[in-house]
VOPAGU-2260 file (C-alpha; in pm, 1 decimal, decimal comma):
REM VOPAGU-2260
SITE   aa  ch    i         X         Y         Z
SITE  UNK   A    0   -1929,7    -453,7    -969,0
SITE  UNK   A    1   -1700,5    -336,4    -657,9
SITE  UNK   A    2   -1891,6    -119,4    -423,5
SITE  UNK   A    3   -1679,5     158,3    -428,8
SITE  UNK   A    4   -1706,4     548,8    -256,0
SITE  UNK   A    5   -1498,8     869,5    -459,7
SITE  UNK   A    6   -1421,1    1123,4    -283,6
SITE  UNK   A    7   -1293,7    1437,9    -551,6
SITE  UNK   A    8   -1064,0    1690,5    -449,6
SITE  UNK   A    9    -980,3    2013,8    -624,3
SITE  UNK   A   10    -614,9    2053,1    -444,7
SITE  UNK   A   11    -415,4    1811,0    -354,8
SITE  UNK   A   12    -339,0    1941,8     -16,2
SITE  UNK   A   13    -728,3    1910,5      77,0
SITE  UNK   A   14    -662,6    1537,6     -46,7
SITE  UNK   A   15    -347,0    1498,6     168,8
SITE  UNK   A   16    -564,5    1620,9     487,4
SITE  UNK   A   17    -844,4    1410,2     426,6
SITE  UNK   A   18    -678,2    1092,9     381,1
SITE  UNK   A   19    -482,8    1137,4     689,0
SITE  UNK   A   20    -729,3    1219,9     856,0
SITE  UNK   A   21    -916,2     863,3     716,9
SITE  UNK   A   22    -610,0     674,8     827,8
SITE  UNK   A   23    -520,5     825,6    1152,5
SITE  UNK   A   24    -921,3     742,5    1217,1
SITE  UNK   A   25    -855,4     404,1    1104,0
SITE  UNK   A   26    -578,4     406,8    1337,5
SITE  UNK   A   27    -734,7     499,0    1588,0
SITE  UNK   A   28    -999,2     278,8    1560,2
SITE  UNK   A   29    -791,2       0,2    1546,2
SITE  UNK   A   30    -607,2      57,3    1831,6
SITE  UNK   A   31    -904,3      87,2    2049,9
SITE  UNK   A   32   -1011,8    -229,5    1918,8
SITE  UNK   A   33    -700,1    -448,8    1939,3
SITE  UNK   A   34    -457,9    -278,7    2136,4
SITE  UNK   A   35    -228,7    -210,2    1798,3
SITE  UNK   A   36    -237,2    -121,0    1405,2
SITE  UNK   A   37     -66,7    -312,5    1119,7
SITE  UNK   A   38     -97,0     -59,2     820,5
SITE  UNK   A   39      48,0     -73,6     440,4
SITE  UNK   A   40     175,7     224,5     342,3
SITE  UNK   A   41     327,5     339,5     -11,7
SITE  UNK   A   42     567,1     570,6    -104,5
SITE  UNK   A   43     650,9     822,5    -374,3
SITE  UNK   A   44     632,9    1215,2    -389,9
SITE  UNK   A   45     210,3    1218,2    -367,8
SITE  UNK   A   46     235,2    1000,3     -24,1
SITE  UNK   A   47     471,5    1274,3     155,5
SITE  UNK   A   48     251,4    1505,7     221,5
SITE  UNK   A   49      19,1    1279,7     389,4
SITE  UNK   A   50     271,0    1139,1     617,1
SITE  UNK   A   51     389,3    1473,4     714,4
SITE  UNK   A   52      22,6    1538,4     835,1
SITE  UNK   A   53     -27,1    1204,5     966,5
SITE  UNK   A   54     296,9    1243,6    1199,7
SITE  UNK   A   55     110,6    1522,1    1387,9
SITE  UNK   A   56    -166,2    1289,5    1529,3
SITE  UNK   A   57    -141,6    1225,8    1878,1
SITE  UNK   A   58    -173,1     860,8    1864,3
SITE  UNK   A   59     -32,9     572,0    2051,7
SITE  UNK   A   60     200,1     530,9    1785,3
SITE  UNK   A   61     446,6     285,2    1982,2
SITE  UNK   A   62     162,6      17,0    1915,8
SITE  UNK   A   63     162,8      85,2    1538,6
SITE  UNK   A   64     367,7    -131,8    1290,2
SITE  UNK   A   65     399,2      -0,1     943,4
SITE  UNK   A   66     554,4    -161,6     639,3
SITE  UNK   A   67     582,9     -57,1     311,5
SITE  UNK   A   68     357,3    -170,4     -10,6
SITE  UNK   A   69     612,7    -279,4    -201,8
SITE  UNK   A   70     986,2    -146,5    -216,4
SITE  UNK   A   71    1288,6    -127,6    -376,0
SITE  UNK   A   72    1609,5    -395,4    -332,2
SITE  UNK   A   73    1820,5     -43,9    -199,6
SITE  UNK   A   74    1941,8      99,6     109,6
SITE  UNK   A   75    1707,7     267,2     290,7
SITE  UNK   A   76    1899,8     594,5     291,8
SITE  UNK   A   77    1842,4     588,9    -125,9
SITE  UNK   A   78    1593,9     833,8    -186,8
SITE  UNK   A   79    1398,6     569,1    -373,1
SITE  UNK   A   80    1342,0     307,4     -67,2
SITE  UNK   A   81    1002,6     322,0      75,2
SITE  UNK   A   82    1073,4     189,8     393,3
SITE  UNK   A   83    1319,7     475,0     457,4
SITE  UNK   A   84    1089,3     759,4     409,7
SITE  UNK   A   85     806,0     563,6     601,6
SITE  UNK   A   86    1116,9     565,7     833,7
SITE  UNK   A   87    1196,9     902,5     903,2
SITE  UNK   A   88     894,6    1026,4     926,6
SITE  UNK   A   89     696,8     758,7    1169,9
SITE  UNK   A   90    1031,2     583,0    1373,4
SITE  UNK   A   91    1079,8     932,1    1565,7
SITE  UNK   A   92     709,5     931,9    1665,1
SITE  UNK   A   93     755,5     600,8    1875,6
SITE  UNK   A   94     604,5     375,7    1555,7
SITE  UNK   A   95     731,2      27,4    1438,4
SITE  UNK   A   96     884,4      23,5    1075,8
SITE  UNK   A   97     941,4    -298,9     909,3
SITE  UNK   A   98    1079,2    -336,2     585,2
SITE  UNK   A   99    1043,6    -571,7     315,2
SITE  UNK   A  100    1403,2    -603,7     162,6
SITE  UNK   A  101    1642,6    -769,1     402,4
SITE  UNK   A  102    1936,1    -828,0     189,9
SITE  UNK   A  103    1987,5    -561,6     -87,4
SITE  UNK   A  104    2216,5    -763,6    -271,3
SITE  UNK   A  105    1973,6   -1026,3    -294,2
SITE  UNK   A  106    1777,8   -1111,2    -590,9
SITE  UNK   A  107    1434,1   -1049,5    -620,7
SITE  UNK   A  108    1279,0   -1332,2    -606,4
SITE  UNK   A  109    1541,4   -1432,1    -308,4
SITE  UNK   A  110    1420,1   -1126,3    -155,7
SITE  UNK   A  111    1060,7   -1221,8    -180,0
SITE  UNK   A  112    1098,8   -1537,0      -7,6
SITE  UNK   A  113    1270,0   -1406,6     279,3
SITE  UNK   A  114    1011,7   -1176,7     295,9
SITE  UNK   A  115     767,8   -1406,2     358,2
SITE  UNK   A  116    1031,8   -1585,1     609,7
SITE  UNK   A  117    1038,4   -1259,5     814,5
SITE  UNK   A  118     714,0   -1139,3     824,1
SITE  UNK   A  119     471,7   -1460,9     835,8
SITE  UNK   A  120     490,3   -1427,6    1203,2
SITE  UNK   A  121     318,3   -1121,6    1215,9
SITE  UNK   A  122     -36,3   -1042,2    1345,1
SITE  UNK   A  123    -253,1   -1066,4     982,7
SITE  UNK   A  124    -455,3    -932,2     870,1
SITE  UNK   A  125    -367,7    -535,0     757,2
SITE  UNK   A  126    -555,6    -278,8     966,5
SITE  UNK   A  127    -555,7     -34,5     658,1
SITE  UNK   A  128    -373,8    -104,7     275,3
SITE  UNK   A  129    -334,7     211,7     108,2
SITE  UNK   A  130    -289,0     232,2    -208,1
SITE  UNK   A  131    -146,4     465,4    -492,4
SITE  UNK   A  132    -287,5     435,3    -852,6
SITE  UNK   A  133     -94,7     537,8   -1166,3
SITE  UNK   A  134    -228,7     671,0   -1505,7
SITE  UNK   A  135    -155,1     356,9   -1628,2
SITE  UNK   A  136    -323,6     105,1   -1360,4
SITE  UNK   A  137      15,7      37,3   -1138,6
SITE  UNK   A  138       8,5      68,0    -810,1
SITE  UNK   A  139     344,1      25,1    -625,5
SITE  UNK   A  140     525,2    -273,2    -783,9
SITE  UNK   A  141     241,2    -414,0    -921,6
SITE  UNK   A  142     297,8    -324,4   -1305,5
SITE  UNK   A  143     215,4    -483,5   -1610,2
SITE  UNK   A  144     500,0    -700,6   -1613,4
SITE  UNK   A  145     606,8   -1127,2   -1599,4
SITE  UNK   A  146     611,9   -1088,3   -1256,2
SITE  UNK   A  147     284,2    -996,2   -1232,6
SITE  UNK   A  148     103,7   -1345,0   -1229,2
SITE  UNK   A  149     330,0   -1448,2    -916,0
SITE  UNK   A  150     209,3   -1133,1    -743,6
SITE  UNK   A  151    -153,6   -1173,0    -804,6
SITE  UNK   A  152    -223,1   -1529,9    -784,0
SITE  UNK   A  153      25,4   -1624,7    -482,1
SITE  UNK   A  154    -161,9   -1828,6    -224,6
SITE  UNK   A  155    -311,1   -1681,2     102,6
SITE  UNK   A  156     -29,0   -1755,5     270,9
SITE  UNK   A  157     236,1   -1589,0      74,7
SITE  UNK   A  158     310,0   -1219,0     224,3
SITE  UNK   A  159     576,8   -1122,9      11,6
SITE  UNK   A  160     701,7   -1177,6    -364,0
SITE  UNK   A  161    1008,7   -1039,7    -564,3
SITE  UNK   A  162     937,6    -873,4    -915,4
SITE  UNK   A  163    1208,8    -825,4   -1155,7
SITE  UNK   A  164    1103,8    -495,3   -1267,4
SITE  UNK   A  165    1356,3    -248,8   -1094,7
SITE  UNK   A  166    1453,3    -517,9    -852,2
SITE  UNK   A  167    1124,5    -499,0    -595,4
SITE  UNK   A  168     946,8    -685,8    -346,2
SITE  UNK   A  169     548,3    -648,8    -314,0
SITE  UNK   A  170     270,1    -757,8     -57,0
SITE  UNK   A  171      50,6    -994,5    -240,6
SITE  UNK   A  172    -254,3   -1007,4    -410,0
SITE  UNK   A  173    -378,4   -1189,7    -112,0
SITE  UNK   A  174    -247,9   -1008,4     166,6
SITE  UNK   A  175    -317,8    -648,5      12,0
SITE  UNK   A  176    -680,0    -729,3     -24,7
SITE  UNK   A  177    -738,5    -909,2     316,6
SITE  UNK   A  178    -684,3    -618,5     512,6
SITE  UNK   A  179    -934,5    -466,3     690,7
SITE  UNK   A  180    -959,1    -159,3     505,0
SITE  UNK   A  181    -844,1     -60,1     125,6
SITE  UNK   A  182    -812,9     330,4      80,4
SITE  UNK   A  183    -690,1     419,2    -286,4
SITE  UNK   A  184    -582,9     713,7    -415,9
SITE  UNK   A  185    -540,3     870,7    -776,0
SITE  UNK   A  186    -427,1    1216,5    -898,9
SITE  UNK   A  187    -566,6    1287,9   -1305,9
SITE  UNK   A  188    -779,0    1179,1   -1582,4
SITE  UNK   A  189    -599,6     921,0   -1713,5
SITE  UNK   A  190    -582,9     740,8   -1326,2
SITE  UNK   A  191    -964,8     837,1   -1253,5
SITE  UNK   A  192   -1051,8     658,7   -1578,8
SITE  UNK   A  193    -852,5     331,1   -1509,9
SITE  UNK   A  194   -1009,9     303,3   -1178,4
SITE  UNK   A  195   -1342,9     368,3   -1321,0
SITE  UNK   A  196   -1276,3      47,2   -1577,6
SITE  UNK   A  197   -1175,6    -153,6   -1277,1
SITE  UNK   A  198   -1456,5     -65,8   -1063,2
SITE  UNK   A  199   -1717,2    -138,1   -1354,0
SITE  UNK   A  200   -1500,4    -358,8   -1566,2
SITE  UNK   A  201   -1312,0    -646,4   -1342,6
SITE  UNK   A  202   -1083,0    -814,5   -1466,3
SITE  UNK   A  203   -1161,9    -737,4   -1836,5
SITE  UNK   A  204    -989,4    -396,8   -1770,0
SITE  UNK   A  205    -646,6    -581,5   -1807,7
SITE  UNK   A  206    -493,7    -353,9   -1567,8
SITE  UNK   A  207    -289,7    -440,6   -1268,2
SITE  UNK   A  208    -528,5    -262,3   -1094,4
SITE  UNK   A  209    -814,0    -384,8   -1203,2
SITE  UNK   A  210    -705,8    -755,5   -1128,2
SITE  UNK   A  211    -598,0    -638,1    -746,3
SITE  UNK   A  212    -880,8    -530,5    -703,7
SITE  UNK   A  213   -1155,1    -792,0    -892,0
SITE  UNK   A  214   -1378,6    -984,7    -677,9
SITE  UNK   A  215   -1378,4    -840,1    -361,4
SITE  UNK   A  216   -1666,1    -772,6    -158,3
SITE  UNK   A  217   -1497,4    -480,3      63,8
SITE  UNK   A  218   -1594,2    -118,7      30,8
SITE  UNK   A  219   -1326,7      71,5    -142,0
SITE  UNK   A  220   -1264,2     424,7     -70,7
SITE  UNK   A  221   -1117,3     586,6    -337,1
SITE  UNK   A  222    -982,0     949,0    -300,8
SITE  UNK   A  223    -942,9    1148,0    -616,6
SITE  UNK   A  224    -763,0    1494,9    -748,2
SITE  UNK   A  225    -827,8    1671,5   -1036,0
């Protein structure tokens, strides 16, 4: 079973302040380590908040690099491209914002591999992945889906891969769970009890959650609303 920590919130702005405070802390942490901070980030309406708060930390943010989860083949001024809110909230604080879509009128799985062409250079492993969990076991692009496989099982080396559903690129399987740290966070019933199955369950949960997550001997923080 994964050895994982909940922590429960009642609001979900006393969630949004304690996991920014968590990742500015891992920040932090890993800039006094390293010298700089390669974080994950996802987006979406319950990430916002957090980023808003997180943008207040006096940090050496020009030694941070941030890159989306997963994201969208769109412009980044579409309000559905997670690179652009990461974007306008961390590139006027001095940070580094990478995305994962080069060309938009690329296919996905085009998109995937250049991807992978772009970013391999970077400085692996993730200082921090965070993570988003739906009701129904999603997180980011990862969704039950054909695409699925290619994101889960990709080798170590793979950083990126295109999924057909919406037209999306994802970090890996691989790549997600080699960072450093995993934070995950759920809002409901219906999220708490997926994450409960893949905590206890593995893989025999079925859900893409539940697979990300299988076998892996980090901690987990999971933070949880009502």
């Amino acid at each position: 079973m994964i050895e994982a920590e909940w922590w429960e919130y009642d609001e979900a702005d006393e969630a949004a302040d304690a996991i920014a405070s968590d990742i500015e802390f891992i920040l932090d942490s890993a800039l006094d380590a390293r010298g700089e901070a390669l974080v994950a980030l996802p987006g979406g309406a319950a990430a916002a908040p957090v980023y808003a708060r997180l943008a207040k930390a006096k940090l050496a943010w020009k030694r941070v690099t941030i890159l989306p989860t997963d994201d969208r083949l769109v412009a980044p001024t579409d309000p559905a491209s997670v690179v652009g809110l990461l974007a306008k909230t961390f590139l006027p604080i001095g940070a580094r914002v990478i995305p994962l879509v080069g060309d938009i009128k690329a296919g996905h799985r085009a998109a995937g591999l250049a991807a992978d062409e772009r970013l391999g250079a970077m400085k692996w492993p993730l200082d921090l992945a965070w993570l988003i969990v739906e009701g129904d076991g999603s997180t980011g692009s990862l969704v039950a889906s054909p695409d699925l496989d290619a994101a889960m099982t990709a080798p170590a080396k793979a950083i990126g891969v295109g999924t057909a559903d919406g037209g999306r690129v994802t970090l890996t399987r691989a790549t997600l769970m080699a960072a450093r740290t995993v934070l995950v966070a759920a809002q409901g019933a219906e999220a708490r009890d997926v994450i409960e199955a893949a905590v206890e369950e593995g893989t025999k949960a079925g859900t893409p959650i539940a697979r990300l997550l299988a076998g892996t001997e980090l901690p987990i923080d999971i933070h949880w609303t009502a």
